[in-house]
N, C-alpha and C positions, 0 to 999 in steps of 0.2 A: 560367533556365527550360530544362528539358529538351523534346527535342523528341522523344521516345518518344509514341505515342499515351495517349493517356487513357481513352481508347473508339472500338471499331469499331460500324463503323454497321452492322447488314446490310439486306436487303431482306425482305418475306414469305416467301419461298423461301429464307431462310435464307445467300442470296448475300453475301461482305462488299461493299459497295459504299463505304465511305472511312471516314476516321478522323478524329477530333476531337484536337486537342495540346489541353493545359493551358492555360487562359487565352485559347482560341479560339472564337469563336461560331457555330453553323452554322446552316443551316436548311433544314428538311425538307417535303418535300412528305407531305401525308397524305390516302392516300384515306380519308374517309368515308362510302362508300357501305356501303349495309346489303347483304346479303343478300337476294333475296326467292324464294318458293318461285312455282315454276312448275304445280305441280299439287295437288290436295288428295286425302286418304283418309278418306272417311266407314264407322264403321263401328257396331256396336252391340256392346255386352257386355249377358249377361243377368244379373242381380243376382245376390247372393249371401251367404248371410250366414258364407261362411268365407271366408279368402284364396283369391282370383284374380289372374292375371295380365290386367293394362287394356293394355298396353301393352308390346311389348319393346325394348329398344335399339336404337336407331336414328340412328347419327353424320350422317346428312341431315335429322334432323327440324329443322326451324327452332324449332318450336313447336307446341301445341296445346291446342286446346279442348275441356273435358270437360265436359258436359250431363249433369245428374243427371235424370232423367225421373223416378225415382220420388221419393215421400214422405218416404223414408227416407232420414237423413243420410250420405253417404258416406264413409270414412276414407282418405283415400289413404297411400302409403309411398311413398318413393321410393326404388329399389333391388332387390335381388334379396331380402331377407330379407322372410319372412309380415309382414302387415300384421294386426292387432287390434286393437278397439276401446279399447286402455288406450297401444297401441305403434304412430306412425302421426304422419306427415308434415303434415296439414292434413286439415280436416271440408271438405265440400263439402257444403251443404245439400240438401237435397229440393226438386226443381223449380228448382234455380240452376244456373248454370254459371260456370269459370273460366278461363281462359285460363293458361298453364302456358310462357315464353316460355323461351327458349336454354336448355329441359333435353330431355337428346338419351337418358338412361337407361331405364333397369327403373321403370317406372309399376304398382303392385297396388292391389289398396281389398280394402275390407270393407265389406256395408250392417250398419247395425243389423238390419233386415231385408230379407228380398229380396222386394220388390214389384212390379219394373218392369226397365226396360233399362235400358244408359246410352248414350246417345250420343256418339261421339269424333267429333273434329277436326281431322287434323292436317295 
């Protein structure tokens, strides 16, 4: 058995911190602690029955919630590219909301029509 590593270990920061041989067992500590946000942003969008931008890129967003206030079905997209109601990530019903977890991207919708606000979350 050769005594070359098999695997470095590193740390979150990317540090090596030790190595594993062939045929050795180790063990790790792991944090599982989550994330949590310290503050929130409430905001409104006004409807629209073309592509809008709901949201923009945001590498601190943990998550958010989107509140459909009007009637009208909403189409989201995820991303920078137009969102239409034939080309489109998930429906978000009239008067429902969804909760939208570890996507930190380009948020658009389309209503079928524009009736109402929407309310964000994040």
């Amino acid at each position: 058995m050769s005594d070359s590593p098999a695997a470095i270990l590193f740390d979150v920061t990317g540090t090596a911190i030790g190595t594993v041989v062939d045929g050795a067992s180790v063990r790790l500590k792991v944090d599982a602690r989550k994330s949590i946000a310290l503050n929130a942003v409430r905001t409104s969008v006004p409807a629209s029955d073309t592509d809008i931008l709901l949201l923009d890129s945001n590498v601190s967003r943990l998550s958010c919630i989107i509140y459909n206030e009007s009637d009208s079905p909403l189409h989201i997209g995820f991303g920078s590219t137009p969102v239409t109601l034939e080309d489109f990530t998930l429906i978000i019903s009239g008067q429902s909301e969804r909760e939208l977890p570890a996507f930190s991207g380009i948020i658009r919708g389309i209503w079928q029509t524009n009736s109402v606000t929407l309310g964000l979350r994040k």
